[in-house]
KEVEXTI-927595 format. One record per residue (C-alpha): residue number from 1; residue in three letters; z negated, y negated, x. Coordinates in steps of 0.02 Angstrom, whole numbers, plus 50000, padded with zeros to 5 digits. Example, Ala and Ser with C-alpha at 12.3 -4.5 7.8 and 13.67 -1.06 7.14 Angstrom:
% KEVEXTI-927595
{resi=1&resn=ALA&c3=49610&c2=50225&c1=50615}
{resi=2&resn=SER&c3=49643&c2=50053&c1=50684}
***
This chain:
% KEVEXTI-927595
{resi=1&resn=UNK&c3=49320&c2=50687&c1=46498}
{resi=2&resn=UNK&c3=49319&c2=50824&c1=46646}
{resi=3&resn=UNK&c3=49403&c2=50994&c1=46555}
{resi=4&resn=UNK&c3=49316&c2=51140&c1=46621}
{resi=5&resn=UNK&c3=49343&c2=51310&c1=46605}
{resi=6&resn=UNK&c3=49288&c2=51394&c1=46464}
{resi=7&resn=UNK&c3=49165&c2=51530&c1=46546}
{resi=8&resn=UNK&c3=49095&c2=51374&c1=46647}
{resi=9&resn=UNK&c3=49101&c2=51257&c1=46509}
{resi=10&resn=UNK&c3=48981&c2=51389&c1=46393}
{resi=11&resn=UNK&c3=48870&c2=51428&c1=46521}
{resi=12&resn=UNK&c3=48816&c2=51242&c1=46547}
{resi=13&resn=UNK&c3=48799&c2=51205&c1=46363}
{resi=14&resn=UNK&c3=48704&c2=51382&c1=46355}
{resi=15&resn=UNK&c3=48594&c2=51343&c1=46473}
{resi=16&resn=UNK&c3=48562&c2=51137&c1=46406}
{resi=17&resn=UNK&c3=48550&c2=51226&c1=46234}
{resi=18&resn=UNK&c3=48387&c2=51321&c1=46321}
{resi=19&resn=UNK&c3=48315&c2=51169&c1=46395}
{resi=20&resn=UNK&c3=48316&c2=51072&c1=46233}
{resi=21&resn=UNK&c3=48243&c2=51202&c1=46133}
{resi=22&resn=UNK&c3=48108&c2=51238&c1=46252}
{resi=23&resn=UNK&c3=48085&c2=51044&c1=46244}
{resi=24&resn=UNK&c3=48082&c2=51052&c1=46046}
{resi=25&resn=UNK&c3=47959&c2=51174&c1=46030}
{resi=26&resn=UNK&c3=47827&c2=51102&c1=46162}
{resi=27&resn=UNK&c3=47861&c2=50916&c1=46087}
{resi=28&resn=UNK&c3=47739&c2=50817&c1=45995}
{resi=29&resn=UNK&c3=47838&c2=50748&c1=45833}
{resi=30&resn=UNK&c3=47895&c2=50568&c1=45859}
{resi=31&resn=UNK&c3=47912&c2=50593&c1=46062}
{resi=32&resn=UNK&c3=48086&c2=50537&c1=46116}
{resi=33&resn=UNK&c3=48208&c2=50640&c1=46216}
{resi=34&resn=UNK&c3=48170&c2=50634&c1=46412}
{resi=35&resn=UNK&c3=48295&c2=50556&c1=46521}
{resi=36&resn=UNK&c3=48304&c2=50729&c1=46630}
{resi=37&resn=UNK&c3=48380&c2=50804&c1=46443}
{resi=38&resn=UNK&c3=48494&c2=50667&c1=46404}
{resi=39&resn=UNK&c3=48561&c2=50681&c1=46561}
{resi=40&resn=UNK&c3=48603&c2=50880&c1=46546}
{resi=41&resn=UNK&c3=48677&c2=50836&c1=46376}
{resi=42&resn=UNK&c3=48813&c2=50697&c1=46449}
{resi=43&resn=UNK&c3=48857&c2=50821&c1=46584}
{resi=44&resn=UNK&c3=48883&c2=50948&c1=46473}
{resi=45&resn=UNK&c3=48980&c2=50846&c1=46329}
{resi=46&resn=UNK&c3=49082&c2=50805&c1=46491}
{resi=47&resn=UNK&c3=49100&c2=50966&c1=46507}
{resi=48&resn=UNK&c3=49118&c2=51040&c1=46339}
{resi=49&resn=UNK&c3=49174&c2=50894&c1=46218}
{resi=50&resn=UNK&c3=49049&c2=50770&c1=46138}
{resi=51&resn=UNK&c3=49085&c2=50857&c1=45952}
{resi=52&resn=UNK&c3=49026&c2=51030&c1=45984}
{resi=53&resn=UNK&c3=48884&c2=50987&c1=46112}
{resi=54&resn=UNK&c3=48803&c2=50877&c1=45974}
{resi=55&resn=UNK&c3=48818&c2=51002&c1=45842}
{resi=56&resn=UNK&c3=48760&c2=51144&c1=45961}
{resi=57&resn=UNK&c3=48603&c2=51036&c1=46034}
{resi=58&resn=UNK&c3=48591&c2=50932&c1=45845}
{resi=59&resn=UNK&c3=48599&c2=50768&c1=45926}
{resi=60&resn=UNK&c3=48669&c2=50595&c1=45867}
{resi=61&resn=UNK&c3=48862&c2=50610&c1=45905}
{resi=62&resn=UNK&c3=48869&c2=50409&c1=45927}
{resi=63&resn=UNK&c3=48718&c2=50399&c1=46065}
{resi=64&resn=UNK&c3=48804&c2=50532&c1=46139}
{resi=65&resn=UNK&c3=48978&c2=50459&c1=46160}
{resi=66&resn=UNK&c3=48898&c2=50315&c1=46203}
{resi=67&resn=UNK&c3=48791&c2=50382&c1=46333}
{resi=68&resn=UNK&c3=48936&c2=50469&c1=46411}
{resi=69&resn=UNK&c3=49048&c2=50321&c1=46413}
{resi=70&resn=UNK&c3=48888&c2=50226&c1=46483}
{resi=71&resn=UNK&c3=48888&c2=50337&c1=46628}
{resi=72&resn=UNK&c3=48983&c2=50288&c1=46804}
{resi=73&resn=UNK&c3=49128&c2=50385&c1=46864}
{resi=74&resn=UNK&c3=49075&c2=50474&c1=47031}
{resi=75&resn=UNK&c3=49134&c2=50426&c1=47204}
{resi=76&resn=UNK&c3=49258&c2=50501&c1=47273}
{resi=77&resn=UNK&c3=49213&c2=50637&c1=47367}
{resi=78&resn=UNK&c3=49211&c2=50591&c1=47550}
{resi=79&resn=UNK&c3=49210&c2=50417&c1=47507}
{resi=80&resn=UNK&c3=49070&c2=50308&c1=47566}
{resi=81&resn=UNK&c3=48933&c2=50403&c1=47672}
{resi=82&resn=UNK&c3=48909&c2=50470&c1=47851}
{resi=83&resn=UNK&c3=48811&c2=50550&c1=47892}
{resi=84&resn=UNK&c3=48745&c2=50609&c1=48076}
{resi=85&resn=UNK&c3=48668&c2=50781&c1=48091}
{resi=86&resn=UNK&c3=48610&c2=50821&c1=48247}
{resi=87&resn=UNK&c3=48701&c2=50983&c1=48335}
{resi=88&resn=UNK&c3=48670&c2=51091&c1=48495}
{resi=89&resn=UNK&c3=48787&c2=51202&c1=48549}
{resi=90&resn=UNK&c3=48890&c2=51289&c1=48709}
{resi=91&resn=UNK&c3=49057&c2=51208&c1=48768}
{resi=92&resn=UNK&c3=49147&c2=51381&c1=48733}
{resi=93&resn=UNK&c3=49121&c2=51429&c1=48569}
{resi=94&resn=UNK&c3=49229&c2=51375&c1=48425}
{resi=95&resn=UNK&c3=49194&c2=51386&c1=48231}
{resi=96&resn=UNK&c3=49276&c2=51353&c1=48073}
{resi=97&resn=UNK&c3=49218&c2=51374&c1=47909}
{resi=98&resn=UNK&c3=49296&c2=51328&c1=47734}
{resi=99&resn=UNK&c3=49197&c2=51271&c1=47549}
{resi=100&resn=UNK&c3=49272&c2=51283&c1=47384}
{resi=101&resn=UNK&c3=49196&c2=51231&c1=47220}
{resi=102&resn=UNK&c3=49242&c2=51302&c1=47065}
{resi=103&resn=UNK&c3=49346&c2=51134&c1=47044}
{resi=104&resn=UNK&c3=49460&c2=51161&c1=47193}
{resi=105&resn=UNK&c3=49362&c2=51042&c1=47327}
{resi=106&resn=UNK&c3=49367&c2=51085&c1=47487}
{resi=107&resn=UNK&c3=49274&c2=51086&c1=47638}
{resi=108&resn=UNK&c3=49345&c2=51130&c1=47801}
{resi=109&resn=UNK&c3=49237&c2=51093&c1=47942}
{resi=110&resn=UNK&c3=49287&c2=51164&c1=48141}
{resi=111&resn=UNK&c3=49144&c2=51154&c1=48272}
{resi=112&resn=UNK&c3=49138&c2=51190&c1=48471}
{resi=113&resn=UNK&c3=49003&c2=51260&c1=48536}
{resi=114&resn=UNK&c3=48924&c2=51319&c1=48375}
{resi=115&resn=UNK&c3=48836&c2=51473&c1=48312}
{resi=116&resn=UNK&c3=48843&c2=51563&c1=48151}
{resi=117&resn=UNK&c3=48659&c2=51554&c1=48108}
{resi=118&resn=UNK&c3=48692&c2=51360&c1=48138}
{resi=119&resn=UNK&c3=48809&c2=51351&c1=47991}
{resi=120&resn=UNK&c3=48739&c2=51375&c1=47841}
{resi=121&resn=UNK&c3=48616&c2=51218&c1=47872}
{resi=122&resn=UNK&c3=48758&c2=51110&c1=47897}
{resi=123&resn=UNK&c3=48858&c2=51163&c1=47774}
{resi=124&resn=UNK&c3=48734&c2=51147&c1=47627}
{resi=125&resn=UNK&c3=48697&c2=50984&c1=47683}
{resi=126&resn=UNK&c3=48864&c2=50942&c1=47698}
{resi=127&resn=UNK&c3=48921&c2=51002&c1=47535}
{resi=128&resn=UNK&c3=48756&c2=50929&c1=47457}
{resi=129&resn=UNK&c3=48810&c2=50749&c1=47506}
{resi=130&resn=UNK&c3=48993&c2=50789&c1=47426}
{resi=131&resn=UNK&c3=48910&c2=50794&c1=47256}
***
């Protein structure tokens, strides 16, 4: 299980607490959980702890466990994909730009002949494929 920090750890359970109470009171009786919900409840017991995310969104702690011990580790980031993004640019100009995640993952990237409106594109796709 992936500790995070406590700040980061509450808002995610907050905000999976919301979605599953929204669901709950729009549900017909009898309708099972939607994947989309499950899913938000693994990530946060990874999160959080399996114990208190099934007490705080009343859910089976078993199916839970289960569910998170069902679910794959993810790649490595940087391992696997490449991806080509197409790039114009001058010969003389030269920039460097840095990502970090909350986790401590970086992203340094250094371009010739790029601009700074040119960027941000690449660098949310870029940081979007690290996830």
């Amino acid at each position: 299980m992936k500790q995070e920090s406590s700040h980061v750890a509450h808002d995610i359970l907050s905000d999976v607490e919301r979605q599953f109470e929204n669901w709950r009171r729009s549900r017909r009786r009898g309708t099972r959980i939607p994947a989309a919900l499950w899913d938000a409840a693994v990530k946060a017991a990874d999160a959080c702890g399996v114990s208190k995310v099934a007490i705080a969104l009343r859910l089976d702690y078993y199916k839970l466990r289960q569910r998170l011990e069902e679910t794959p580790e993810p790649a490595p980031v940087g391992a696997g994909r490449f991806v080509e993004i197409p790039w114009r640019s001058s010969p003389t100009s030269e920039c460097v730009f840095e990502l970090e995640d909350a986790e401590g993952t970086r992203l340094r990237v250094t371009l010739q002949g790029a601009t700074p409106a040119e960027l941000e594109p690449l660098a949310r796709t870029l940081w979007s494929l690290a996830r």
